[in-house]
C-alpha atoms as an extended CHARMM CRD file, in Angstrom:
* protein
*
       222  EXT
         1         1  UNK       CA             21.0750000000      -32.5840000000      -10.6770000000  PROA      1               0.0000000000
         2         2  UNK       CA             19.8010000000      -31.3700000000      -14.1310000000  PROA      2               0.0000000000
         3         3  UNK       CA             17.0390000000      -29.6200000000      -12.4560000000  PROA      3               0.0000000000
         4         4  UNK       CA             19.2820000000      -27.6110000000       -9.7320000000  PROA      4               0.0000000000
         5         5  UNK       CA             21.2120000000      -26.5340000000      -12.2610000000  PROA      5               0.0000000000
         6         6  UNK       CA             18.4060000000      -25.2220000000      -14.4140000000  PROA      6               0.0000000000
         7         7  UNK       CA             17.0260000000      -23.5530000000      -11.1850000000  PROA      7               0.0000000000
         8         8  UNK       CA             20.4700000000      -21.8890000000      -10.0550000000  PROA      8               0.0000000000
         9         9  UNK       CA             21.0810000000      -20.4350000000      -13.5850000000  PROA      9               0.0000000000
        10        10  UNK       CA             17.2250000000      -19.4570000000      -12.9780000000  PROA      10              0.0000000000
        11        11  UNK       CA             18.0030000000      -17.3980000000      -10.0380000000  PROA      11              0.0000000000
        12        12  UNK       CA             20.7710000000      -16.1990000000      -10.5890000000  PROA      12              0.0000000000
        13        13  UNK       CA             19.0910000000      -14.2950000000      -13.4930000000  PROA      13              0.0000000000
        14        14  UNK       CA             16.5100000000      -13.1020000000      -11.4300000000  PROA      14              0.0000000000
        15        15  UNK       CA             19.3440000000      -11.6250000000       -9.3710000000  PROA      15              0.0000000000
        16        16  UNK       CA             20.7800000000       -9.8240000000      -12.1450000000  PROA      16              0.0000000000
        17        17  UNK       CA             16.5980000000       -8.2380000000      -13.4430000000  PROA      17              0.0000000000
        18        18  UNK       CA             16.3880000000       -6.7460000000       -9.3530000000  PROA      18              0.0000000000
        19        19  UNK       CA             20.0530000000       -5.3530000000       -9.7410000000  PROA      19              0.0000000000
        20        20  UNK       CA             18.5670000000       -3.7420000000      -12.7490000000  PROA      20              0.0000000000
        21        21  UNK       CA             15.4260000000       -3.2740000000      -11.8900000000  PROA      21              0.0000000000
        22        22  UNK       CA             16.6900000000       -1.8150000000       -8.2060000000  PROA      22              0.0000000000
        23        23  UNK       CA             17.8020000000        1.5510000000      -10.1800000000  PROA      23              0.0000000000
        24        24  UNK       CA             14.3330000000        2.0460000000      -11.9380000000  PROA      24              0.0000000000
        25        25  UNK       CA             12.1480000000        0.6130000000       -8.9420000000  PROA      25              0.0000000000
        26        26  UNK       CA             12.7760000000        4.4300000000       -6.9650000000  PROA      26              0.0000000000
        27        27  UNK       CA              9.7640000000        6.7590000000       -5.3240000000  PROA      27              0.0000000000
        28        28  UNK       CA             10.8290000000        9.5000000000       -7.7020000000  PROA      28              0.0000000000
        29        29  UNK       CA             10.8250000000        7.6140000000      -10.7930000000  PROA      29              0.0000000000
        30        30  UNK       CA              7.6500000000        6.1070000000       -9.8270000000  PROA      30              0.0000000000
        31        31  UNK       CA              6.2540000000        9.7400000000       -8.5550000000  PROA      31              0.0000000000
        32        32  UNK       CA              8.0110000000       11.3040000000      -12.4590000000  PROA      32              0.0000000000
        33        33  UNK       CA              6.4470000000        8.6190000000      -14.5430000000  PROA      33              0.0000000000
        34        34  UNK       CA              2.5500000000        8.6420000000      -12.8560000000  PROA      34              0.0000000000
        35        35  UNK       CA              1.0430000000       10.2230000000      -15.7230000000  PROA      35              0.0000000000
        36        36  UNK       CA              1.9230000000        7.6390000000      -18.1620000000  PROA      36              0.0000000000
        37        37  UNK       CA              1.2600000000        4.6510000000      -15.5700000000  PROA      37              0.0000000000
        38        38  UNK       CA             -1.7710000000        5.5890000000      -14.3590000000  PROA      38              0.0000000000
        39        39  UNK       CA             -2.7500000000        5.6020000000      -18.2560000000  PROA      39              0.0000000000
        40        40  UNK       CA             -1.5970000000        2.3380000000      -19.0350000000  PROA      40              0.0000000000
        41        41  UNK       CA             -3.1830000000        0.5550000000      -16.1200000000  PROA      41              0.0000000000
        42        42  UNK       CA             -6.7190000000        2.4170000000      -17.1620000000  PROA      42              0.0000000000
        43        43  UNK       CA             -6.1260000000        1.0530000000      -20.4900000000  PROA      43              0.0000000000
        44        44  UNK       CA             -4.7170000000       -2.4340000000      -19.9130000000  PROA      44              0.0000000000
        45        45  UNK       CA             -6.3750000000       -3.1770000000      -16.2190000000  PROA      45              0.0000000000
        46        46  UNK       CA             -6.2680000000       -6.4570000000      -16.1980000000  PROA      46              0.0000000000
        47        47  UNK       CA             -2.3350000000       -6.6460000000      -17.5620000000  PROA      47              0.0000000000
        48        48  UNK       CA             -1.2360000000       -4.4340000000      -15.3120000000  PROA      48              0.0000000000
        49        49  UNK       CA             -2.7030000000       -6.6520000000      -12.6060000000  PROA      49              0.0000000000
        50        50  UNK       CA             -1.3280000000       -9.6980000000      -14.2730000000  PROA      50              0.0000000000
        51        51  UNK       CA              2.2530000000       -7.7860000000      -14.6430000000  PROA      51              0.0000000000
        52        52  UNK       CA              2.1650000000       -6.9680000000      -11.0560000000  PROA      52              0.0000000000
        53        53  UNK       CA              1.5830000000      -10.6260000000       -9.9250000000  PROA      53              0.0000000000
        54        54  UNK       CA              4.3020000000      -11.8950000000      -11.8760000000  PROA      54              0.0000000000
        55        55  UNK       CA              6.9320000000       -8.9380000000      -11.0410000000  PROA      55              0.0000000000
        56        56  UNK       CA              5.7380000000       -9.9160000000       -6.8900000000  PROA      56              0.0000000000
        57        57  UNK       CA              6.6500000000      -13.5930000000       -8.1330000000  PROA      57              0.0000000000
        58        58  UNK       CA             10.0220000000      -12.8890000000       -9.4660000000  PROA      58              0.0000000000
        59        59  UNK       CA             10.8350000000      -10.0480000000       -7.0420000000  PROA      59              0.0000000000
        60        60  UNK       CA             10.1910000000      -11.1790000000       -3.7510000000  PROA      60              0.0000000000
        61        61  UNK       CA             12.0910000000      -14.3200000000       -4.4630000000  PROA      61              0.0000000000
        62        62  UNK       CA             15.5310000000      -12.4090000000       -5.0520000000  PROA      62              0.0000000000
        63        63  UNK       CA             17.6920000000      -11.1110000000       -2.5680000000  PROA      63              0.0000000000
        64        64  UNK       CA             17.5520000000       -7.9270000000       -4.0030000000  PROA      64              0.0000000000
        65        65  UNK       CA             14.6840000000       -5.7060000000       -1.9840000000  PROA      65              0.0000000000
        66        66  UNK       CA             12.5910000000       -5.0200000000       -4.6780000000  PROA      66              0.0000000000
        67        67  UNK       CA              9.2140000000       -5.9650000000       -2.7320000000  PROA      67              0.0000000000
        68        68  UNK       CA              8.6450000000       -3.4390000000       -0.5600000000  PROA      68              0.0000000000
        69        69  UNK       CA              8.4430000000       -0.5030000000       -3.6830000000  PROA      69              0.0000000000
        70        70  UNK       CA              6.0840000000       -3.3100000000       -5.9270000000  PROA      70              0.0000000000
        71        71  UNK       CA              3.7110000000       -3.5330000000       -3.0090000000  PROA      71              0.0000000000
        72        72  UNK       CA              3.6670000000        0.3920000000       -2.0130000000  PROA      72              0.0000000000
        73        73  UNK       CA              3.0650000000        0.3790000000       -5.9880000000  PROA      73              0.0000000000
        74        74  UNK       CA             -0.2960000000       -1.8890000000       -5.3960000000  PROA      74              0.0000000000
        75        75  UNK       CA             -1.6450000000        0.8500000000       -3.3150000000  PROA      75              0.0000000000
        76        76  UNK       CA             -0.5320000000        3.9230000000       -5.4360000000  PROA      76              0.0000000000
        77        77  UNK       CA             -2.0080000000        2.1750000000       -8.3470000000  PROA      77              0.0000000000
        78        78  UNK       CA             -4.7800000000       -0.2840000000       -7.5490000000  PROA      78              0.0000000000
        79        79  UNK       CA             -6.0380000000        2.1300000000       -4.4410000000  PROA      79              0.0000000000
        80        80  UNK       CA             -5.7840000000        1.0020000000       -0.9640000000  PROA      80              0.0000000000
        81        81  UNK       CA             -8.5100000000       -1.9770000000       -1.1280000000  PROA      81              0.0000000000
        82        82  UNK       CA             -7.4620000000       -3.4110000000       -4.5540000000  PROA      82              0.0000000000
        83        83  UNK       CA             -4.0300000000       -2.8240000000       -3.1010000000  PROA      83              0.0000000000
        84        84  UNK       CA             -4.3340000000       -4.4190000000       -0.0100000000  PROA      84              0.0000000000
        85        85  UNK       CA             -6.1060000000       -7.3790000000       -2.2330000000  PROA      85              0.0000000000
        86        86  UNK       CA             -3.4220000000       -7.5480000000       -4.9640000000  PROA      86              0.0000000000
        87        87  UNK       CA             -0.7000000000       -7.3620000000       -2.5180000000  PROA      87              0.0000000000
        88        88  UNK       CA             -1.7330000000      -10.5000000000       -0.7220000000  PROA      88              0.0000000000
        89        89  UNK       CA             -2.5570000000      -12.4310000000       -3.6240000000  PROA      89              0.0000000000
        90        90  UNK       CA              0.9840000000      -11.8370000000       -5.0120000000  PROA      90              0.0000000000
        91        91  UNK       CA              2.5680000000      -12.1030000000       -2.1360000000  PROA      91              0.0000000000
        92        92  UNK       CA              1.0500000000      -15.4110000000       -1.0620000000  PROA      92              0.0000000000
        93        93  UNK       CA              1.5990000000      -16.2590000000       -4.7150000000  PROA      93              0.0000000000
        94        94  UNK       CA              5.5000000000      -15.4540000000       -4.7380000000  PROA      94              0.0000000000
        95        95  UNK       CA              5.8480000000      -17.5210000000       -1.1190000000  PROA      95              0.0000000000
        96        96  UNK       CA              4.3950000000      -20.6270000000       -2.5290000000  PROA      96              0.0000000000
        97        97  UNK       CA              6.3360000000      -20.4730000000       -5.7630000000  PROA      97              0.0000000000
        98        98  UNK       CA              9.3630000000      -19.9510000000       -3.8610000000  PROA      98              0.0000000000
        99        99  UNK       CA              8.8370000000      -22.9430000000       -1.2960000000  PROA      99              0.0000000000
       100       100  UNK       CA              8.0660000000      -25.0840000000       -4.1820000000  PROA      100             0.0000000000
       101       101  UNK       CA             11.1810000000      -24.7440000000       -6.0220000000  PROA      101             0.0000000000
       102       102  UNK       CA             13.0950000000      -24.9880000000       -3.0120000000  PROA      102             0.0000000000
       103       103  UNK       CA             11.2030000000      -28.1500000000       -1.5260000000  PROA      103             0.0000000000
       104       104  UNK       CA             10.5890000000      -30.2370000000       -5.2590000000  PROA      104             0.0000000000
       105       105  UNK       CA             14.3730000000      -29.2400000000       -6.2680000000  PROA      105             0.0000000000
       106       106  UNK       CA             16.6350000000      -28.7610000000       -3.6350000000  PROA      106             0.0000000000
       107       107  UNK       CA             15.2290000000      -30.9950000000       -0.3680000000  PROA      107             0.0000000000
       108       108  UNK       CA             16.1400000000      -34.3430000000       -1.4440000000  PROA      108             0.0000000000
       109       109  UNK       CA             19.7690000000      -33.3320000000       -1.8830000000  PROA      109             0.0000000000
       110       110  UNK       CA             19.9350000000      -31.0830000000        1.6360000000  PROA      110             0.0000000000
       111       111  UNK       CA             18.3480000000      -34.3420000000        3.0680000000  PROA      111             0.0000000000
       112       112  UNK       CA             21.1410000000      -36.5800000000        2.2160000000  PROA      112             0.0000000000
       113       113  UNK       CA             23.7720000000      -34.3420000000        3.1670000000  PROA      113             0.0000000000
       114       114  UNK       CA             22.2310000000      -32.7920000000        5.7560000000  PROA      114             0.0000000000
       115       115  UNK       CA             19.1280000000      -34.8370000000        7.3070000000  PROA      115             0.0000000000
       116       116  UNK       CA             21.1850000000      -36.6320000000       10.4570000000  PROA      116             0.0000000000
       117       117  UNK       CA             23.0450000000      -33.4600000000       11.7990000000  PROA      117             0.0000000000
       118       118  UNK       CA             19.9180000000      -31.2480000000       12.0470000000  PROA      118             0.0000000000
       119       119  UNK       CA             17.1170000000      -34.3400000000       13.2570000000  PROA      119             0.0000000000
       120       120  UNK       CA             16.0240000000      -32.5610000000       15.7260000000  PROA      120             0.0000000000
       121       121  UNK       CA             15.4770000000      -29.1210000000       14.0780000000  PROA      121             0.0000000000
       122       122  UNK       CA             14.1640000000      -30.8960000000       11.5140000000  PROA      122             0.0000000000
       123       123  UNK       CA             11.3560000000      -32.6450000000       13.7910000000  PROA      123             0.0000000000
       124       124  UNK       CA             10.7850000000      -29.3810000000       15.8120000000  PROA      124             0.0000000000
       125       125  UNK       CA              9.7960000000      -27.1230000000       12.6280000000  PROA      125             0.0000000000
       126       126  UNK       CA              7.4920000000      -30.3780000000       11.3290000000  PROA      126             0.0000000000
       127       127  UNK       CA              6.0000000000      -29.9370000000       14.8010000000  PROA      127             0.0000000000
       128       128  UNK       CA              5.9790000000      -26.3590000000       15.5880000000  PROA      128             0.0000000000
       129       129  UNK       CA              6.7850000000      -24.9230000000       11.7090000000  PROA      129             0.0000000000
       130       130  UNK       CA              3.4990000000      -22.8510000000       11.5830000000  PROA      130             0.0000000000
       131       131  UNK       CA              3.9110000000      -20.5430000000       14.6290000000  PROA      131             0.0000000000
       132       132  UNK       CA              7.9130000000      -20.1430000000       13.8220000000  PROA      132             0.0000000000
       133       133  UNK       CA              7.1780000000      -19.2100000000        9.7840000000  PROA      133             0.0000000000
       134       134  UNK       CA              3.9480000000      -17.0850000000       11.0300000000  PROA      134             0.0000000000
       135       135  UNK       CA              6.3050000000      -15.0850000000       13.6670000000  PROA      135             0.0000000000
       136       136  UNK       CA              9.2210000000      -14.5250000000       10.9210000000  PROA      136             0.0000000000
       137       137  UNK       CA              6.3110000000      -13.2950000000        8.3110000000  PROA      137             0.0000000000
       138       138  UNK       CA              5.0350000000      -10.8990000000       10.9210000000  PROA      138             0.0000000000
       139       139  UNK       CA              8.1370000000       -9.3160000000       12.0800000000  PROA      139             0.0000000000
       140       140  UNK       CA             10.0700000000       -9.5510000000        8.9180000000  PROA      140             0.0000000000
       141       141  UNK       CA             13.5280000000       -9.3930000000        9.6270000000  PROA      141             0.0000000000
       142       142  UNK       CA             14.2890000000      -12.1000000000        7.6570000000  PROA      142             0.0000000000
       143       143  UNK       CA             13.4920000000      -11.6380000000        3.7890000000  PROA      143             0.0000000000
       144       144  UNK       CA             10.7090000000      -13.7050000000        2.4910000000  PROA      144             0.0000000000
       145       145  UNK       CA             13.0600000000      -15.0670000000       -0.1660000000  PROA      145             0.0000000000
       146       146  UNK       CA             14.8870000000      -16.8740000000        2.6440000000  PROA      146             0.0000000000
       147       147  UNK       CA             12.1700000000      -17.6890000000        4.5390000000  PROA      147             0.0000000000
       148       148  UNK       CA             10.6880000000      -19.4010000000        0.8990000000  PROA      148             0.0000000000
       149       149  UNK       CA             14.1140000000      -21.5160000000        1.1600000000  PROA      149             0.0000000000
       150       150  UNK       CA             14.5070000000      -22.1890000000        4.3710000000  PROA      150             0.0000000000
       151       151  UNK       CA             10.7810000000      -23.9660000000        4.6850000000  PROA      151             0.0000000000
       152       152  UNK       CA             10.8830000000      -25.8980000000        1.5110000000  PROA      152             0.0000000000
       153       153  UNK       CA             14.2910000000      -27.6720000000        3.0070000000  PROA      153             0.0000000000
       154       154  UNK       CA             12.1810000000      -28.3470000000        6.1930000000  PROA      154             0.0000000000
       155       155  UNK       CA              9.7970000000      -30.5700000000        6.7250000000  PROA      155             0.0000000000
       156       156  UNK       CA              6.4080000000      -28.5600000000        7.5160000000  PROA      156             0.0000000000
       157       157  UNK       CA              3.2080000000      -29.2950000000        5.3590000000  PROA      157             0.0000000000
       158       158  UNK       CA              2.5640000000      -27.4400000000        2.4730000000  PROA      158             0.0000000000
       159       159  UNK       CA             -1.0070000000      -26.6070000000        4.2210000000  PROA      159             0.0000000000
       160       160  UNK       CA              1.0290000000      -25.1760000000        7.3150000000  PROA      160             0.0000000000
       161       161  UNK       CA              3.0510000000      -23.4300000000        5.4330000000  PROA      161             0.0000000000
       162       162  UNK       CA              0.3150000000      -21.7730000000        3.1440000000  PROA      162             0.0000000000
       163       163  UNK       CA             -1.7730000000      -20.5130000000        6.3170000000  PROA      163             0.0000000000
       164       164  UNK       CA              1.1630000000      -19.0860000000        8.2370000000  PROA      164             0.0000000000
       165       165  UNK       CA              2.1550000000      -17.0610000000        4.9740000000  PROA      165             0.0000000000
       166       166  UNK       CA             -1.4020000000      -16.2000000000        4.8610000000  PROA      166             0.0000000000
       167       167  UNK       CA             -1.5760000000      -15.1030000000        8.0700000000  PROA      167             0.0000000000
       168       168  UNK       CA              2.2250000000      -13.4610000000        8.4320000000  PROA      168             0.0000000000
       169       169  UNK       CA              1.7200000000      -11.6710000000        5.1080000000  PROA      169             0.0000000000
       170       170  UNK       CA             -1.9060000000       -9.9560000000        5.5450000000  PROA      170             0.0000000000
       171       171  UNK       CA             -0.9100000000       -7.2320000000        8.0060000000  PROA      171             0.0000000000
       172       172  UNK       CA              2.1840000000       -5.9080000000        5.8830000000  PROA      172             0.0000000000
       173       173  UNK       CA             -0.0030000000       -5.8380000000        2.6570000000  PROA      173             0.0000000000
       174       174  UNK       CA             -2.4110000000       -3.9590000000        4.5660000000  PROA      174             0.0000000000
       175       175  UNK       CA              0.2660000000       -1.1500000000        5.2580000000  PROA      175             0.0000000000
       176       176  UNK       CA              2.3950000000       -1.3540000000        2.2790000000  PROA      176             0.0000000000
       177       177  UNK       CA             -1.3790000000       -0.6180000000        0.2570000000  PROA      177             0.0000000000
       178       178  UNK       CA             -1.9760000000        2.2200000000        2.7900000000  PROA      178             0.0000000000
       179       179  UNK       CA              1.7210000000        3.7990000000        2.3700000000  PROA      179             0.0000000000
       180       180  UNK       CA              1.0180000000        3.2410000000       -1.3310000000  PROA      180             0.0000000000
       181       181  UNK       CA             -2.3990000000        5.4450000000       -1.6190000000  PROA      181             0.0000000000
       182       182  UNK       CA             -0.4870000000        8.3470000000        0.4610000000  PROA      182             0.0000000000
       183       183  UNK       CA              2.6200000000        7.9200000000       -1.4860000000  PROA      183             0.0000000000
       184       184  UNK       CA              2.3030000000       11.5850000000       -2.5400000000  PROA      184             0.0000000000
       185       185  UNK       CA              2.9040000000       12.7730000000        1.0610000000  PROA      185             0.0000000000
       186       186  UNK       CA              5.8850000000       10.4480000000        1.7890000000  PROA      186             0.0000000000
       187       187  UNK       CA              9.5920000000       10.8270000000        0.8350000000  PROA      187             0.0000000000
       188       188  UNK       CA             10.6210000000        7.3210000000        1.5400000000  PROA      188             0.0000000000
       189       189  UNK       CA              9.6300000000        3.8610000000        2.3610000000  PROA      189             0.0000000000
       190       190  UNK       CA             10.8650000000        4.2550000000        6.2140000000  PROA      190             0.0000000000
       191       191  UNK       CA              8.0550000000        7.0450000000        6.8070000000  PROA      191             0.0000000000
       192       192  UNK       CA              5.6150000000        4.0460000000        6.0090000000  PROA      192             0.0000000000
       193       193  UNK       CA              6.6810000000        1.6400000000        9.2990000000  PROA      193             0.0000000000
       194       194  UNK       CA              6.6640000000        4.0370000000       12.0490000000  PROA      194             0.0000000000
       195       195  UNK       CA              8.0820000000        2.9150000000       15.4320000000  PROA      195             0.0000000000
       196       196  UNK       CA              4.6430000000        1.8360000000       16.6410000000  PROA      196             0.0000000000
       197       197  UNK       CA              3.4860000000       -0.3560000000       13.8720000000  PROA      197             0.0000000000
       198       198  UNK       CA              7.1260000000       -1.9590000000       13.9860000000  PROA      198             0.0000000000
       199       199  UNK       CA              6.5930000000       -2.3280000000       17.9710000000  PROA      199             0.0000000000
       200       200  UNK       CA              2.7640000000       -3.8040000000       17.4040000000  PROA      200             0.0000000000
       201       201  UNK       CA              3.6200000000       -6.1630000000       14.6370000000  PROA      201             0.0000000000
       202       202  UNK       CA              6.7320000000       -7.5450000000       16.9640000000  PROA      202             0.0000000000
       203       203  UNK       CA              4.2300000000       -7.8460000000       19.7440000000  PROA      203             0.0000000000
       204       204  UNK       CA              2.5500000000      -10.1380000000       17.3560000000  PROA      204             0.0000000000
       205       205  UNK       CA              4.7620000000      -11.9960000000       16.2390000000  PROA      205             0.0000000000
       206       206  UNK       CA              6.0770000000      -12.7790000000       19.9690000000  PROA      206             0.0000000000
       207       207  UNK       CA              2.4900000000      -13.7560000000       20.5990000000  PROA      207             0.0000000000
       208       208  UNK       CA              2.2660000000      -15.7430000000       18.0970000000  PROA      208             0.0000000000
       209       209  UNK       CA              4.9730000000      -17.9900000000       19.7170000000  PROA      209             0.0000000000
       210       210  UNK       CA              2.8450000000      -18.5400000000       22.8330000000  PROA      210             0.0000000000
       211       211  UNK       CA              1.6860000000      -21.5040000000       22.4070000000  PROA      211             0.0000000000
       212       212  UNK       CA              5.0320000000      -23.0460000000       21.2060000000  PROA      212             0.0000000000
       213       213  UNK       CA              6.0720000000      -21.6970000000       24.7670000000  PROA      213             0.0000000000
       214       214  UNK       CA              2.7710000000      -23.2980000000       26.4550000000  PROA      214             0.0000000000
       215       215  UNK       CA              3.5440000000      -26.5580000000       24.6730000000  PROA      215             0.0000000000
       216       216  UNK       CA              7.4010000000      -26.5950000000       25.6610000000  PROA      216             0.0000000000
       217       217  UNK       CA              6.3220000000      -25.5300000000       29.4360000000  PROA      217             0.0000000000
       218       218  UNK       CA              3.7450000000      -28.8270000000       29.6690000000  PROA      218             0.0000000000
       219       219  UNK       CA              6.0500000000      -31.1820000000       28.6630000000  PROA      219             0.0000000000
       220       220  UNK       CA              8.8860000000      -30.4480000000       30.6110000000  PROA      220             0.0000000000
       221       221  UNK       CA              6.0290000000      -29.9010000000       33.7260000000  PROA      221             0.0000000000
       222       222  UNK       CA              4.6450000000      -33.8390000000       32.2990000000  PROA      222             0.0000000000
């Protein structure tokens, strides 16, 4: 109980650095201050790097939507390759750390309360857990943070769990990087996911439920 206690008080601090951090984290600040930025991360590479990582750790696990500008930052600052590379790393990073505070602190007690009502959901996301966490990655409409949560209560493997993020997170770090090294010519984050890549990466992420579907269809057909 110590521990969830620790971790709540945690949290909710991290909550209170994006509300702060949501005023500074702005295109035009960023676009204002590029000068001095672009100096610092010349002069302190491999901190900046470092600084990134652990602002996509604290960041995307708060409710607060703070990720997006950090990753279109990886781009305008690392270029779109180092970008790209970055953003995954800290992404994948951030997931993991999230799932593990949610699975090694809060599981045991959502088991006891909860364990017997949701059985089957339970045994379904142990089963299926890698297609459902890879689909929510892809289409994100559900924030990360949640997603973090929700699969450390559940019972997928941590190896599941690491692939699908993997696999969810790649193609948004790939576009986040590339909205990040043409920052100069957009005026807000919406210009970056135009109706088609929001139409392709839901295509995606619907495919990626196929064979969830295929299994469901054979056993009901068995």
């Amino acid at each position: 109980m110590k521990n969830v206690k620790l971790w709540l008080a945690i949290i909710c601090l991290i909550i209170l650095m994006s509300f702060y951090m949501a005023g500074i984290l702005t295109l035009d600040n960023i676009k204002t201050n590029e000068a001095y930025l672009r100096v610092f991360i010349e002069d302190h590479y491999g901190l900046s790097v470092l600084l990134f990582f652990v602002a996509c750790t604290l960041f995307i696990n708060s409710p607060i939507p703070l990720a997006a500008p950090l990753k279109v930052l990886g781009g305008f600052f690392f270029g779109f390759y180092w970008g790209a590379f970055y953003n995954i790393g800290a992404t994948l990073l951030a997931c993991l750390v999230g799932f593990g505070i949610s699975r090694y602190t809060f599981k045991d007690l959502f088991e006891k309360r909860y364990y017997d009502k949701l059985q089957t959901i339970e045994s379904e996301i142990e089963t299926n857990g890698f297609y459902y966490f890879l689909s929510l990655r892809l289409v994100m409409v559900v924030p990360y943070f949640l997603i973090n949560i929700l699969a450390g209560l559940s019972r997928i493997s941590f190896r599941k769990y690491a692939t699908s993020t993997l696999a969810g997170i790649t193609p948004a770090s790939f576009i986040y990087a590339n909205g990040g090294d043409k920052l100069e010519q957009i005026t807000s984050l919406q210009e970056i996911f135009r109706f088609d890549i929001i139409l392709s990466l839901t295509v995606v992420a619907a495919i990626s439920l196929f064979p969830v579907i295929v299994k469901k269809y054979r056993y009901k057909s068995s």
